[in-house]
C-alpha positions in Angstrom: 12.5 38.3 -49.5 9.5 38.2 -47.5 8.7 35.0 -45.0 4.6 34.0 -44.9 3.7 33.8 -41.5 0.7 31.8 -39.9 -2.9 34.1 -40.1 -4.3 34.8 -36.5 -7.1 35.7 -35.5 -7.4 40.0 -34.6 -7.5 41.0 -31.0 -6.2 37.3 -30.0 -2.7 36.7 -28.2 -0.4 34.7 -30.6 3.4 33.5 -29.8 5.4 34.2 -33.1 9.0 32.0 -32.5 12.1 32.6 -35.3 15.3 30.7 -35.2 17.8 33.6 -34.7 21.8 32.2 -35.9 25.0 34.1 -36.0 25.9 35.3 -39.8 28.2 31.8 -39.9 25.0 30.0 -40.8 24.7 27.2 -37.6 25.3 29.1 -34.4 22.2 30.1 -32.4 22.2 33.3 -31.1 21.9 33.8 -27.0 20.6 37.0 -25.7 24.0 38.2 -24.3 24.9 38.3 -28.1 21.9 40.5 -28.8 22.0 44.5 -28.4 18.8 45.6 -29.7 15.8 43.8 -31.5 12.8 45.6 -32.9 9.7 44.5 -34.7 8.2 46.7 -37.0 4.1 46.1 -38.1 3.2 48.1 -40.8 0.1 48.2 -43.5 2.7 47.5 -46.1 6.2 47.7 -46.6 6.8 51.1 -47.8 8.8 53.7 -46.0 6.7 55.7 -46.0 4.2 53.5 -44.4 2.3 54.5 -40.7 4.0 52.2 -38.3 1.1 50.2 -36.7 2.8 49.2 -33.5 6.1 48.3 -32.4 8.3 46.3 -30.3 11.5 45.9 -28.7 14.2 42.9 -27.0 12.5 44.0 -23.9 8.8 43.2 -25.1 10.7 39.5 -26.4 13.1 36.6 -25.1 15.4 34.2 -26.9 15.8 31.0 -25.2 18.8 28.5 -25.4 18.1 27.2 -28.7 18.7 30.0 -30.4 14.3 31.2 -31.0 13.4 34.5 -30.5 10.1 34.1 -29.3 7.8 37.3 -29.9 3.9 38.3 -28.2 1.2 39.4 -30.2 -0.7 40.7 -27.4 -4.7 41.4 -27.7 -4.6 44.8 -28.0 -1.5 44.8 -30.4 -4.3 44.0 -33.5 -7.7 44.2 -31.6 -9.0 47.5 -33.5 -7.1 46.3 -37.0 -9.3 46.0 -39.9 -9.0 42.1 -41.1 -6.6 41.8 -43.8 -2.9 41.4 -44.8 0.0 43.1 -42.8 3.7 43.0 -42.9 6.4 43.3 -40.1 9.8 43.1 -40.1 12.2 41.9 -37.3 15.7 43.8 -37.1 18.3 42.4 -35.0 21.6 44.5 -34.0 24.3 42.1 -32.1 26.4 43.5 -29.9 29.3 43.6 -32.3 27.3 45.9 -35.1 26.2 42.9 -36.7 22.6 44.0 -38.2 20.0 41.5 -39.8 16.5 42.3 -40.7 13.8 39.5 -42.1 10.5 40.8 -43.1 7.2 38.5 -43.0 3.8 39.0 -44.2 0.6 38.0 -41.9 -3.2 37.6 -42.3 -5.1 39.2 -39.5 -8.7 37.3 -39.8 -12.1 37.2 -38.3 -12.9 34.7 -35.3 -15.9 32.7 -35.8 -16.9 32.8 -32.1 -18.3 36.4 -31.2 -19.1 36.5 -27.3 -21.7 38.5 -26.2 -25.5 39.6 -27.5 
């Protein structure tokens, strides 16, 4: 299954948040639970797909509530043509637990250009 995501604007920072649970449904997940997390962008979802940029727990944080809150930094999509990507977020607990959720985002123009 793939997850739209909210379009943003290309060379803009954006603050992507998921709920992250334990496989039991309710639980949030802290970060002591958490051994690695990576996020994946990519043109499409094939394999054999270039891998765009990517991401790890280090680059993220999940706060008390159990959101795994991720930055798009500027230079993350800056030099992106505009147009539909895909990334996926895989989460490895600590106990070899493995989940991975894959969303689909719109990378648009801004309006406002600065400069001559």
């Amino acid at each position: 299954m793939i997850i739209t995501a909210p379009s943003f604007i290309r060379g803009d920072s954006y603050l992507f948040k998921v709920k992250v649970k334990h496989k039991d449904g309710g639980t949030p997940l802290q970060e002591i639970d958490v051994d690695t997390i990576f996020l994946t962008f990519k043109e499409n979802t094939s394999k054999s797909s270039r891998v765009l940029f990517q991401k790890e727990l280090s680059d993220m944080r999940i706060d008390e509530d159990g959101y795994c809150h991720i930055a798009f930094n500027p230079s993350d999509t800056e030099k992106l043509p505009y147009g539909k990507y895909y990334f996926d977020i895989e989460i490895t607990l600590t106990n070899g637990y493995r989940k991975t959720a894959t969303y689909q985002i719109n990378i648009t123009d801004e309006t406002t250009n600065h400069g001559g």
